[in-house]
LOTORFI-318938 format. One record per residue: x, y, z of N, C-alpha, C in turn. Coordinates in steps of 0.2 Angstrom, whole numbers, padded with zeros to 4 digits, always signed. Example, Ala and Ser with C-alpha at 12.3 -4.5 7.8 and 13.67 -1.06 7.14 Angstrom:
<recs>
+0066-0028+0039+0062-0022+0039+0066-0016+0039+0064-0011+0035+0068-0005+0036+0064+0000+0039
</recs>
This chain:
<recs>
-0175-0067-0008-0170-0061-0008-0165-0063-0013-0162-0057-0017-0157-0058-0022-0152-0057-0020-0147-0062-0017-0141-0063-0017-0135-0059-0019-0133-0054-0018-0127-0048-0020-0120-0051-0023-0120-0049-0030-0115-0052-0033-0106-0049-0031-0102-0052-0032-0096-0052-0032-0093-0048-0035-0091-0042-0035-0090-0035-0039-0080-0033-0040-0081-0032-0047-0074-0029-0046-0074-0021-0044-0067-0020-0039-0068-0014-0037-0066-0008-0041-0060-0011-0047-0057-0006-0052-0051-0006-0049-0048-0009-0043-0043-0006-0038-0039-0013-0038-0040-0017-0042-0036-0024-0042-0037-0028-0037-0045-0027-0036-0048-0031-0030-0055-0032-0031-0057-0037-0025-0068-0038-0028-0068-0039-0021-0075-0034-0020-0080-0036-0016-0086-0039-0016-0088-0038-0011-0094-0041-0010-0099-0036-0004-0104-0033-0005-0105-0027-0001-0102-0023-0002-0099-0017+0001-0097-0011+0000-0090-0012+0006-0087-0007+0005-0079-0008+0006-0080-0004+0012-0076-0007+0017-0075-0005+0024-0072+0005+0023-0073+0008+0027-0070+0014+0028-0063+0016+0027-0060+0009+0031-0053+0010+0033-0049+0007+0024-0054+0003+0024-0051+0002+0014-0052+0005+0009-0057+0010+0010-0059+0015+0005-0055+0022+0005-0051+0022+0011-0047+0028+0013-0039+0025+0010-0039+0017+0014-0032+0015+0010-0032+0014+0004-0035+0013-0002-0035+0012-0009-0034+0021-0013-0034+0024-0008-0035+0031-0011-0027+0033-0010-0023+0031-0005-0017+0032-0004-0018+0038+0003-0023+0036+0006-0025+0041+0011-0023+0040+0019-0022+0033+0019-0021+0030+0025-0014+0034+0027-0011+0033+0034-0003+0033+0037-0002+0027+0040+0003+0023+0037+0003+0017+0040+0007+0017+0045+0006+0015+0051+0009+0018+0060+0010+0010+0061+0019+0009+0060+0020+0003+0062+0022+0000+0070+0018+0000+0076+0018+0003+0081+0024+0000+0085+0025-0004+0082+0031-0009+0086+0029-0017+0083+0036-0022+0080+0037-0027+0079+0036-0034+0084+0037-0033+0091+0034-0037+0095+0028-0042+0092+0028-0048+0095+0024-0051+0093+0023-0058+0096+0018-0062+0099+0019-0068+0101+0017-0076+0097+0018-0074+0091+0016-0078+0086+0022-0080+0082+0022-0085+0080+0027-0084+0075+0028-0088+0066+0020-0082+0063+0016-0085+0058+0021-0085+0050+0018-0094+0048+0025-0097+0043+0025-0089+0036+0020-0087+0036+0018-0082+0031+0019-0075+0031+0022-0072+0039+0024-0067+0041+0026-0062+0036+0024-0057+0035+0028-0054+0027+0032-0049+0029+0036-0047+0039+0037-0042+0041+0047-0043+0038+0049-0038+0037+0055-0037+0037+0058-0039+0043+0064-0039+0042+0071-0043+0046+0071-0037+0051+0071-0031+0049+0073-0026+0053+0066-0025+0058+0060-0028+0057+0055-0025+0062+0052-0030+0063+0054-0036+0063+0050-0045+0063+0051-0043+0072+0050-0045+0075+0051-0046+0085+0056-0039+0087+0056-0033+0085+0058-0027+0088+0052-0022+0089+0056-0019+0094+0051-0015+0098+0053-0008+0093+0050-0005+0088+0051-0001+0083+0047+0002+0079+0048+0009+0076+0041+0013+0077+0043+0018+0070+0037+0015+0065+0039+0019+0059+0032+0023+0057+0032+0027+0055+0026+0033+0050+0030+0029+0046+0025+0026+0040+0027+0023+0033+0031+0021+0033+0039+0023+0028+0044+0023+0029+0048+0026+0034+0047+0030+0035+0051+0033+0042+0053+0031+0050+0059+0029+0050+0058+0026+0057+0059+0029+0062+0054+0032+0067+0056+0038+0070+0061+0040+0075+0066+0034+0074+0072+0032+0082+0069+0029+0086+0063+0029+0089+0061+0026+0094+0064+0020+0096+0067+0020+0104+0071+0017+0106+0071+0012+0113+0064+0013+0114+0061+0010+0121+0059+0016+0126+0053+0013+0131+0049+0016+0135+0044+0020+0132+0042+0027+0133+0037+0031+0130+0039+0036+0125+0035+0036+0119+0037+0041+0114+0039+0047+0114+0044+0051+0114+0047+0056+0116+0044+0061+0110+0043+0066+0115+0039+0073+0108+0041+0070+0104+0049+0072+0101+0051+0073+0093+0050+0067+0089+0048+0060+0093+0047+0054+0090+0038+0054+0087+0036+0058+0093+0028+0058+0091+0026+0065+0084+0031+0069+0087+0030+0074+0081+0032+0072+0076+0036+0065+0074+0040+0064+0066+0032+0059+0065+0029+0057+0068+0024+0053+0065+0017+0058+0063+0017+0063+0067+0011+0069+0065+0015+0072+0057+0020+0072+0058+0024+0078+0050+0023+0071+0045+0025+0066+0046+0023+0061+0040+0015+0062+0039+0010+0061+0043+0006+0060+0042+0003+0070+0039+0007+0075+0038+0006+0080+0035+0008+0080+0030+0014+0076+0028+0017+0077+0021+0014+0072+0016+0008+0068+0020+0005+0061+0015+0000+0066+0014-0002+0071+0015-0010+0075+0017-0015+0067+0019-0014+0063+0023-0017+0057+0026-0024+0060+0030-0029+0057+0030-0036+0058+0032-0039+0053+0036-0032+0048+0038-0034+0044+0045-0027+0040+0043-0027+0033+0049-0021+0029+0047-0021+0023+0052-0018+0018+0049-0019+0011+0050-0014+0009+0055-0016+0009+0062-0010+0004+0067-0009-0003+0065-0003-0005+0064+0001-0012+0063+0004-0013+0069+0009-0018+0066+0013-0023+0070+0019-0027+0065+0017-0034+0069+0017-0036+0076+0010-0033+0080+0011-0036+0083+0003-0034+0088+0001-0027+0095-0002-0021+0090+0000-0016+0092-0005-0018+0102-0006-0021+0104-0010-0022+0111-0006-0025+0115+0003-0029+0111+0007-0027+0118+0011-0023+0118+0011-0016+0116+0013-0010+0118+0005-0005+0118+0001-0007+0123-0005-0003+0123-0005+0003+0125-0001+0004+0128-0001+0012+0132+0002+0015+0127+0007+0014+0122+0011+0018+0117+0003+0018+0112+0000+0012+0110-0005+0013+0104-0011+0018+0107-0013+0020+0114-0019+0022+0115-0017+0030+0115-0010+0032+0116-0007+0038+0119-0006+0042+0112-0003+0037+0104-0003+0042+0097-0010+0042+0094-0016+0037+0097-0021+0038+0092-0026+0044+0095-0022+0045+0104-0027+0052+0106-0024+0055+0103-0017+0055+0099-0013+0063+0099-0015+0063+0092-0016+0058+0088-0019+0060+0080-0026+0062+0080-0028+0060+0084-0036+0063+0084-0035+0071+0086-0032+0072+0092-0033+0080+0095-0030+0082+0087-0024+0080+0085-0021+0083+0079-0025+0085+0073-0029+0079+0073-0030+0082+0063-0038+0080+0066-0041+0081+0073-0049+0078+0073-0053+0073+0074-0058+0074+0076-0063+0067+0075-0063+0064+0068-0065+0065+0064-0066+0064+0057-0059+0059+0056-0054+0061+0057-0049+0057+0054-0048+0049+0059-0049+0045+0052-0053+0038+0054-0045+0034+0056-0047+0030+0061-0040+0024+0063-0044+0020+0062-0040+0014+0059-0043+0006+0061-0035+0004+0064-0036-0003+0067-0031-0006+0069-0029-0012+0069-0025-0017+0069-0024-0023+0067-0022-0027+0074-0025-0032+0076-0023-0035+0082-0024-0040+0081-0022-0046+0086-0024-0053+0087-0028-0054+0092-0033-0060+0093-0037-0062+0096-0035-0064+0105-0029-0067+0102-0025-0068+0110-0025-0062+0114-0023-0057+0111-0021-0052+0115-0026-0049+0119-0033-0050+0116-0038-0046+0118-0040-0048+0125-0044-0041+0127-0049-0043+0133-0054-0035+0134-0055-0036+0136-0063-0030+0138-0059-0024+0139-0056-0026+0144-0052-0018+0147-0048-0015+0142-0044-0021+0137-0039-0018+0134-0044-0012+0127-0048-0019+0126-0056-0014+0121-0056-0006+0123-0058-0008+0128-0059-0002+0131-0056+0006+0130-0048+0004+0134-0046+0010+0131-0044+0010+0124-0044+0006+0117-0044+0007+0113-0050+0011+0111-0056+0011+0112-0062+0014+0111-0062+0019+0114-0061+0020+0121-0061+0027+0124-0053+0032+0120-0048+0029+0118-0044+0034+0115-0047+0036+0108-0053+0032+0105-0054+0036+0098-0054+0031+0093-0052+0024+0094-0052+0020+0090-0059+0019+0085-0057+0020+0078-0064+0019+0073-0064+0012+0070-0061+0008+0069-0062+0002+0066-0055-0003+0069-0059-0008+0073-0051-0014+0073-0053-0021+0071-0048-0025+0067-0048-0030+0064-0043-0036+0066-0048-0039+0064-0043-0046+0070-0040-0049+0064-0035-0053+0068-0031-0058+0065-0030-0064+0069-0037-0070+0066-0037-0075+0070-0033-0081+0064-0031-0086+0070-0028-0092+0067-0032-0097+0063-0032-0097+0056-0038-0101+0052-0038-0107+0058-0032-0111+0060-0032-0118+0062-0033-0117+0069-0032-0114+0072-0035-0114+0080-0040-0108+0083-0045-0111+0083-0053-0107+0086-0051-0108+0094-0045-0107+0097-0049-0106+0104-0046-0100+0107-0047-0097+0102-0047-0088+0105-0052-0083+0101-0056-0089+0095-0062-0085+0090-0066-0080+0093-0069-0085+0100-0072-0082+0104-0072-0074+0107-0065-0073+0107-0064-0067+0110-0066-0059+0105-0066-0061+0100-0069-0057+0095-0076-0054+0099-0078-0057+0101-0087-0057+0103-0086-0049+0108-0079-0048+0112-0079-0043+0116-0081-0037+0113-0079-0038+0106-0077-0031+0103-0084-0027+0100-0088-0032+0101-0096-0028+0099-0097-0026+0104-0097-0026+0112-0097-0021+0115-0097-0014+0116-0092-0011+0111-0092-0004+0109-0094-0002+0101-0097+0004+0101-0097+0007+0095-0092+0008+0089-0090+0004+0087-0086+0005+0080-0086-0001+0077-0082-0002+0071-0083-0005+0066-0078-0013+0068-0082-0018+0066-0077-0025+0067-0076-0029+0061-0071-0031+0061-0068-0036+0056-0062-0039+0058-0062-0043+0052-0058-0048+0052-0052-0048+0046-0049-0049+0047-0043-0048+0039-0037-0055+0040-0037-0060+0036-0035-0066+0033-0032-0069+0028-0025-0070+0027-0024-0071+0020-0028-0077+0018-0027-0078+0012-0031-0086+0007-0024-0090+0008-0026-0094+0011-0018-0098+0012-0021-0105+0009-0019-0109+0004-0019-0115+0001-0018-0119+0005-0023-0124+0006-0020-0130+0011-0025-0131+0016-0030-0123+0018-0030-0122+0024-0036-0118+0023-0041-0120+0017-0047-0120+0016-0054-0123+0019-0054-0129+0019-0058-0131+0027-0058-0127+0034-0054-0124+0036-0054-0123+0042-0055-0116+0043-0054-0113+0034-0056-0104+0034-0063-0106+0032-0067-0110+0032-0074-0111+0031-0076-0110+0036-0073-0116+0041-0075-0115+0048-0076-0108+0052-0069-0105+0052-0070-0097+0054-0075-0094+0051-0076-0093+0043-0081-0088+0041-0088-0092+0043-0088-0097+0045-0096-0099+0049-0096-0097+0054-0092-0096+0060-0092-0095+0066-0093-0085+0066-0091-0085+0061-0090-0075+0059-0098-0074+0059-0101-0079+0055-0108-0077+0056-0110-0073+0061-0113-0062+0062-0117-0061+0066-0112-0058+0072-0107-0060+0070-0100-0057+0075-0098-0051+0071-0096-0051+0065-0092-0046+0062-0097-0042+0056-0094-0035+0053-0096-0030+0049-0092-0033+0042-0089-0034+0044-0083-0038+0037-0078-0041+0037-0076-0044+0032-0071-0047+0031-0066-0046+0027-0060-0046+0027-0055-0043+0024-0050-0050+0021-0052-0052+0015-0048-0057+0013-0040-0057+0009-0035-0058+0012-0028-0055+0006-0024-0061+0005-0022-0058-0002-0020-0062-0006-0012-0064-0002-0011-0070-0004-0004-0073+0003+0004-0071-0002+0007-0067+0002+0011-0065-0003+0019-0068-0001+0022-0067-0003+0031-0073-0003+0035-0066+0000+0039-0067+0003+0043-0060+0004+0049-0065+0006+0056-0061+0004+0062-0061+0006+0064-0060+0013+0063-0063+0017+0064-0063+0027+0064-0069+0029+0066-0069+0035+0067-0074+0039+0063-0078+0040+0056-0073+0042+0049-0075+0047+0045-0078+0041+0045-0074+0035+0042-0080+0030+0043-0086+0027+0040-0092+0028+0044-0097+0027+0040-0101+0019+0035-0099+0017+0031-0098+0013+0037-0104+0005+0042-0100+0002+0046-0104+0000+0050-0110+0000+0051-0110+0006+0055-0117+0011+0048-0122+0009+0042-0121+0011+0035-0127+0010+0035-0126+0006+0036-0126-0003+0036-0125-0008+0029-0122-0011+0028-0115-0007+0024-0113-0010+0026-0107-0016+0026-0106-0022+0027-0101-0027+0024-0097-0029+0028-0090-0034+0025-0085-0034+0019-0087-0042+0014-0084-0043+0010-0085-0049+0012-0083-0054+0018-0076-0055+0021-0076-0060+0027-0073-0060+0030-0071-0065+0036-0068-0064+0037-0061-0060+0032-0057-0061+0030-0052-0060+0028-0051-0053+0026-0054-0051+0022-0053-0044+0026-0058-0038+0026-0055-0029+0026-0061-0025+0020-0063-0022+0013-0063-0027+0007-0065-0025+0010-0073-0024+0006-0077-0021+0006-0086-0020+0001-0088-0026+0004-0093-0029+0001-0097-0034-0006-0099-0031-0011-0096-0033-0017-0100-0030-0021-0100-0024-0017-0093-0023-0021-0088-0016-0027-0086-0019-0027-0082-0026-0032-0080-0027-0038-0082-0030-0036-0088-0033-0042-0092-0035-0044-0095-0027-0041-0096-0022-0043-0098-0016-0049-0090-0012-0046-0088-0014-0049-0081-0012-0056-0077-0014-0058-0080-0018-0063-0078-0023-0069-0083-0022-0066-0091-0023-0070-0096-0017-0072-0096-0014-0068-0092-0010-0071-0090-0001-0076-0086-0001-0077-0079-0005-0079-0075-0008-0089-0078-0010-0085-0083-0014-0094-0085-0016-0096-0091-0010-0090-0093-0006-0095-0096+0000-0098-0093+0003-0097-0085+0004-0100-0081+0008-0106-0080+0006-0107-0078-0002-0112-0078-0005-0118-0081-0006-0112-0089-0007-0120-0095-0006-0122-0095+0003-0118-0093+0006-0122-0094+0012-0125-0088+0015-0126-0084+0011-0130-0078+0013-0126-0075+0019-0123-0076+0021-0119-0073+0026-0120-0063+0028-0122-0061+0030-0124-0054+0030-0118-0048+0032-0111-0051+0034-0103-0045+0034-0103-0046+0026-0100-0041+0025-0097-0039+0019-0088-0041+0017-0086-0041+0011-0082-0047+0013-0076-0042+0007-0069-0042+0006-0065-0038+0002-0060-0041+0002-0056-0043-0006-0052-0049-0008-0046-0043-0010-0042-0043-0007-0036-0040-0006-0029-0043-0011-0027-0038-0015-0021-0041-0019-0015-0038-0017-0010-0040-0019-0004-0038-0018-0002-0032-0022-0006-0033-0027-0006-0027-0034-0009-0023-0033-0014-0022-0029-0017-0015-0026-0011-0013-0023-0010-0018-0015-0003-0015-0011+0001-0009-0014+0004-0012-0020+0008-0008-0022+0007-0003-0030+0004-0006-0034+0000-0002-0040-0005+0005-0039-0010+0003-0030-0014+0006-0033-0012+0012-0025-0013+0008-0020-0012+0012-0013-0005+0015-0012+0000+0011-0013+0007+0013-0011+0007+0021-0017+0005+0017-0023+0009+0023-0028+0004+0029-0026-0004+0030-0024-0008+0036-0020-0004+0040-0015-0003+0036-0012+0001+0038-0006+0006+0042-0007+0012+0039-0012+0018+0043-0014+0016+0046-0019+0012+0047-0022+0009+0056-0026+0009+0059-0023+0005+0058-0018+0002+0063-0015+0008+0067-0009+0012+0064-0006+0019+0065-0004+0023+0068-0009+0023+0066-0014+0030+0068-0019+0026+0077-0020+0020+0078-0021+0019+0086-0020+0019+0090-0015+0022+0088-0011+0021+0090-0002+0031+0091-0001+0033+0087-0004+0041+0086-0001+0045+0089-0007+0041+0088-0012+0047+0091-0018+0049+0097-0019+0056+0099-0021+0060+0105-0019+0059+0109-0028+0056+0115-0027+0053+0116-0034+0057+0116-0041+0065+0112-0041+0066+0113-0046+0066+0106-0047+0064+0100-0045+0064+0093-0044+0056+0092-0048+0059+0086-0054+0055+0085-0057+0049+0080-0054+0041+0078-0056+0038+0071-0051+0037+0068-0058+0038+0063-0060+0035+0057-0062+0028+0054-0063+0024+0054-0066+0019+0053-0066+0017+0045-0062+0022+0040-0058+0023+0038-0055+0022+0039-0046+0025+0046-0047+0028+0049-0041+0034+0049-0037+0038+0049-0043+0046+0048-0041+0049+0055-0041+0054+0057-0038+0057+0062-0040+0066+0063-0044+0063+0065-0051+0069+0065-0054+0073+0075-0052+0080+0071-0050+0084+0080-0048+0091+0077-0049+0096+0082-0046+0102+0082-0048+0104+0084-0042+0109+0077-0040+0113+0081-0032+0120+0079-0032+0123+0081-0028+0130+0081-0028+0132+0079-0021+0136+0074-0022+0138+0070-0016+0146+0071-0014+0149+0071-0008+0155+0072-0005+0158+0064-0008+0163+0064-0012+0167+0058-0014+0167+0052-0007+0168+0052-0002+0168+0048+0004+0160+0044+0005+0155+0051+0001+0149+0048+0006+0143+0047-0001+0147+0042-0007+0140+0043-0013+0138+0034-0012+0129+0034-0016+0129+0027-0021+0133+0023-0019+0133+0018-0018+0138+0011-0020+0137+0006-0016+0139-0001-0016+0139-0005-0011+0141-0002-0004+0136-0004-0001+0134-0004+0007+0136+0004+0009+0129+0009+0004+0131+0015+0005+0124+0018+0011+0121+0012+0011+0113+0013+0015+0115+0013+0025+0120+0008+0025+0121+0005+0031+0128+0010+0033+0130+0013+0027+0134+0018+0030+0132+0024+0033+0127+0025+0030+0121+0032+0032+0119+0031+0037+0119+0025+0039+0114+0023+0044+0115+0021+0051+0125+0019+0049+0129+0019+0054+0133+0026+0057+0132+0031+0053+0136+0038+0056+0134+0038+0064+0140+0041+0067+0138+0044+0073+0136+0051+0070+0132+0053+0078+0130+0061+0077+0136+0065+0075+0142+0065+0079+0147+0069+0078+0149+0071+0068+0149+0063+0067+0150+0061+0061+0146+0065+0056+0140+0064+0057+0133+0065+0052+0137+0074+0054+0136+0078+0062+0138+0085+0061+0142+0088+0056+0150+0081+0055+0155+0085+0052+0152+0087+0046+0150+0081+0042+0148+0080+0036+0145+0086+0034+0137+0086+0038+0134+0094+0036+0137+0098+0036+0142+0101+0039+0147+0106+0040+0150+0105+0035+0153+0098+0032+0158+0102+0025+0153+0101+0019+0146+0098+0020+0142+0100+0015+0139+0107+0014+0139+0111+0018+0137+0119+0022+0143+0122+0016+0149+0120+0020+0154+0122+0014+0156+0123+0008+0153+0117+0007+0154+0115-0001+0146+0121-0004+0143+0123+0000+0136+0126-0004+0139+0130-0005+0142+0135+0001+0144+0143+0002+0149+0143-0004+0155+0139-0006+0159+0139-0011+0155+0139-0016+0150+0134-0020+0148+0134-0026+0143+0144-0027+0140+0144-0022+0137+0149-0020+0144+0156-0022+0150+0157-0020+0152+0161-0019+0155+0160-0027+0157+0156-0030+0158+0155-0036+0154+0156-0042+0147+0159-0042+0144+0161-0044+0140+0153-0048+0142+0149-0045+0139+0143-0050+0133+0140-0049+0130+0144-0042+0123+0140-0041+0122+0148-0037+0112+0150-0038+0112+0154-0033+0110+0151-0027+0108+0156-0021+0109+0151-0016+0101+0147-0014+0094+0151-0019+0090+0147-0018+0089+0140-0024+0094+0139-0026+0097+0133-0031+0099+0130-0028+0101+0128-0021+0105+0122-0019+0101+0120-0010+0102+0115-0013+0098+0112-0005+0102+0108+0001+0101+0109+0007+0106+0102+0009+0101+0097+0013+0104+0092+0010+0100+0085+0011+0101+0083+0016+0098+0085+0022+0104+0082+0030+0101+0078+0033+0098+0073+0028+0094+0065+0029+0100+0061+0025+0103+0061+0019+0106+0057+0015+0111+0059+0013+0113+0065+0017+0119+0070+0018+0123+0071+0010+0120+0076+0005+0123+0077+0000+0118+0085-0003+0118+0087-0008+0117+0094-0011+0111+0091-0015+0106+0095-0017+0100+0095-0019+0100+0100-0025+0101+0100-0030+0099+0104-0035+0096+0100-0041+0095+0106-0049+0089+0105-0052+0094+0100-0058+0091+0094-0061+0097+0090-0066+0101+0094-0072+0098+0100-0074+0100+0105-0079+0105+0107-0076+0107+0108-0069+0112+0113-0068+0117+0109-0066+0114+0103-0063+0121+0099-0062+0124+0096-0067+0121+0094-0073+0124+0091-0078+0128+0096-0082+0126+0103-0083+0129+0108-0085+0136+0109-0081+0135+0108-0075+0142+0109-0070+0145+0104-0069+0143+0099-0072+0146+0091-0070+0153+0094-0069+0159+0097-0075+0166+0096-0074+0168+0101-0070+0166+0106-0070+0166+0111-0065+0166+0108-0056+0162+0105-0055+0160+0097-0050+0163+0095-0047+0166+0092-0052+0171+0085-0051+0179+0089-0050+0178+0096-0055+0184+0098-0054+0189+0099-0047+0182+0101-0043+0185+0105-0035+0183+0097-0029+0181+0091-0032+0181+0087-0030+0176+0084-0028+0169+0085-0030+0163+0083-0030+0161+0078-0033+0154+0075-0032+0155+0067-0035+0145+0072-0038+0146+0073-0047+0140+0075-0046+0135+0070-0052+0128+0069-0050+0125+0065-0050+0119+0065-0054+0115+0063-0056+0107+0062-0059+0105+0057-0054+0099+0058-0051+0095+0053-0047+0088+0055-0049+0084+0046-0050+0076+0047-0049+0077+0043-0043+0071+0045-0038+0071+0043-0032+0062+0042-0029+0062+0038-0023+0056+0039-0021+0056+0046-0017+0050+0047-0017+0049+0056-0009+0047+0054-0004+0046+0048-0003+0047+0045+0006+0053+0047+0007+0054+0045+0015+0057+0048+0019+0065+0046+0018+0065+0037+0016+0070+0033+0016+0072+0034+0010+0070+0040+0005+0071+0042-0003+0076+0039-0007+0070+0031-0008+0075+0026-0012+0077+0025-0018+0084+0023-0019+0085+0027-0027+0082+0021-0033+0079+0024-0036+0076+0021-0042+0083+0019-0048+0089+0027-0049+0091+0026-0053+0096+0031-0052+0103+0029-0052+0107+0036-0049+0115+0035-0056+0114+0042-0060+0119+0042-0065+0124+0046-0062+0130+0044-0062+0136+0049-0061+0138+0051-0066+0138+0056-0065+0141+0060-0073+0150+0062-0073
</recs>
């Protein structure tokens, strides 16, 4: 029998077989990443989770963090994760962590309400550890709708590999998903022999460097490949070998070598296209990137500048009111002024400033500044945390 070669995908990644459902959805920028809380009982050297979500109990659609603040997801918390996954037009979505099995009753409770929401068809896969697992918790994963879950076992410690074996019990799709960690190839041999006959696939990703606390990645001196990337020197040449281990061993899962450069090249930028035609206000320019280039006008107290995120982010509610209130203000006056019509100006009441088209505000720059407005050129992301690419004050 002839042996199935190593294939490039086109998407900055190789396989081997054909590509799981839940990565065939995420390469297209289809997926909603449902980050279901940062808890976690592990504390791996290569963790790539942000400072703000590394062991908290926190709950994002993509970027969006939906307040979530303890106990059970309150409507408006559960509705911001259904409007994300409307504004991606998203056609299934990936539960994360941290380990979404210890908050089960919150992960079993949004994957029935995405299903009633957008259907059977819309495909979930979910991302868990081996510890956590047991029959019953399986269970209502698969009783709520669960379509693919993927384990993350420890290359160096088999004494929870076994537990994987539960999850063939049910109907749906099993993998495994692993960075290529240098150093620690022996023992990813061992796993992918023990994988034999247990799993549908294998999900191999490239090991990447991140600026956090929980990654220690640089402290062990391991470096990025090149200037350009925070792939690890030497994950991928390690990843590609594992790749044809599988090959010469004829092993029957199918196997998918994951880059960093997909992450963000090829899924991340799908995702935000696809967003940036759903959010964009029709005088705002897209980028063939999927940025939004527009012209806004901020209240001199509250624009751009050092530590202007963590101000936004710090408002009490009274605070954020008053501000909408003299933003409100500030419309009706340019409105009564004749300087904008009224469907020409938008209010931002996420980043708290005016939304208009770059022609008008560069045209009005002095007019602007005149009555004491701070006004602007911005390209930006059309995520929810609409991060600025590049902010001119004129």
């Amino acid at each position: 029998m002839t042996k199935p070669n190593i294939r490039d995908t086109g998407y900055y990644s190789y396989r081997l077989g054909s590509l799981p459902k839940g990565c065939k959805l995420c390469v297209r920028g289809e997926k909603l990443v449902l980050f279901i809380t940062g808890l976690c009982n592990r504390d791996c050297f290569y963790c790539p989770l942000s400072d703000e979500k590394k062991n908290r109990d926190v709950v994002y659609a993509n970027e969006w963090n939906t307040g979530f603040s303890g106990g059970t997801l309150t409507e408006e918390e559960t509705n911001t994760i259904l409007k994300e996954a409307r504004l991606c037009d998203a056609k299934g979505a990936g539960v994360t962590g941290g380990d979404p099995l210890l908050v089960l009753d919150r992960t079993v409770e949004v994957i029935r309400k995405l299903k009633k929401e957008f259907g059977e068809d819309f495909h979930v896969h979910l991302y868990t550890t081996p510890e956590n697992v047991t029959e019953e918790r399986l269970e209502k994963l698969f009783k709520a709708g669960l379509d693919e879950i993927r384990f993350h076992p420890l290359v160096w410690d088999d004494r929870c590999w076994d537990r994987i074996d539960l999850a063939k019990k049910f109907n749906w799709s099993v993998g495994v998903e692993i960075p290529a960690i240098l150093g620690y190839e022996e023992q990813t041999k061992k796993l992918i022999d023990f994988l034999e006959g247990r799993i549908g696939f294998l999900n191999i990703n490239e090991l990447e460097l991140a600026d956090t606390k929980a990654n220690k990645l640089l402290e062990m001196g391991y470096k990025a490949k090149n200037d350009e990337s925070y792939g690890v020197s030497g994950s991928e040449e390690l990843a590609l070998s594992l790749m044809e281990y599988v090959r010469e061993k004829g092993y029957s899962f199918r196997v998918h070598y994951c880059t960093c450069r997909l992450k963000d090249a090829v899924q991340m930028k799908q995702r935000i296209l696809r967003r940036a035609g759903n959010v964009a206000q029709k005088f705002d320019k897209i980028t063939e990137d999927g940025m939004l280039v527009r012209g806004a006008i901020y209240l001199p107290e509250l624009k751009p500048g050092f530590g202007y995120r963590k101000k936004l982010m710090e408002l009490s509610r009274d605070e954020r009111e008053k501000i909408l209130s003299d933003l409100m203000e500030a419309k009706n006056r340019l409105i009564w002024d004749r300087m904008f019509r009224g469907d020409e100006l938008v209010v931002d009441d996420f980043k708290l400033r005016l939304l208009a088209s770059r022609r008008s505000v560069k045209k009005l720059r002095k007019r602007l500044k005149k009555i004491g407005l701070a006004p602007a050129l911005v390209e930006e992301y059309p995520t929810r945390d609409s991060l600025e690419v590049d902010v001119e004050f004129l």
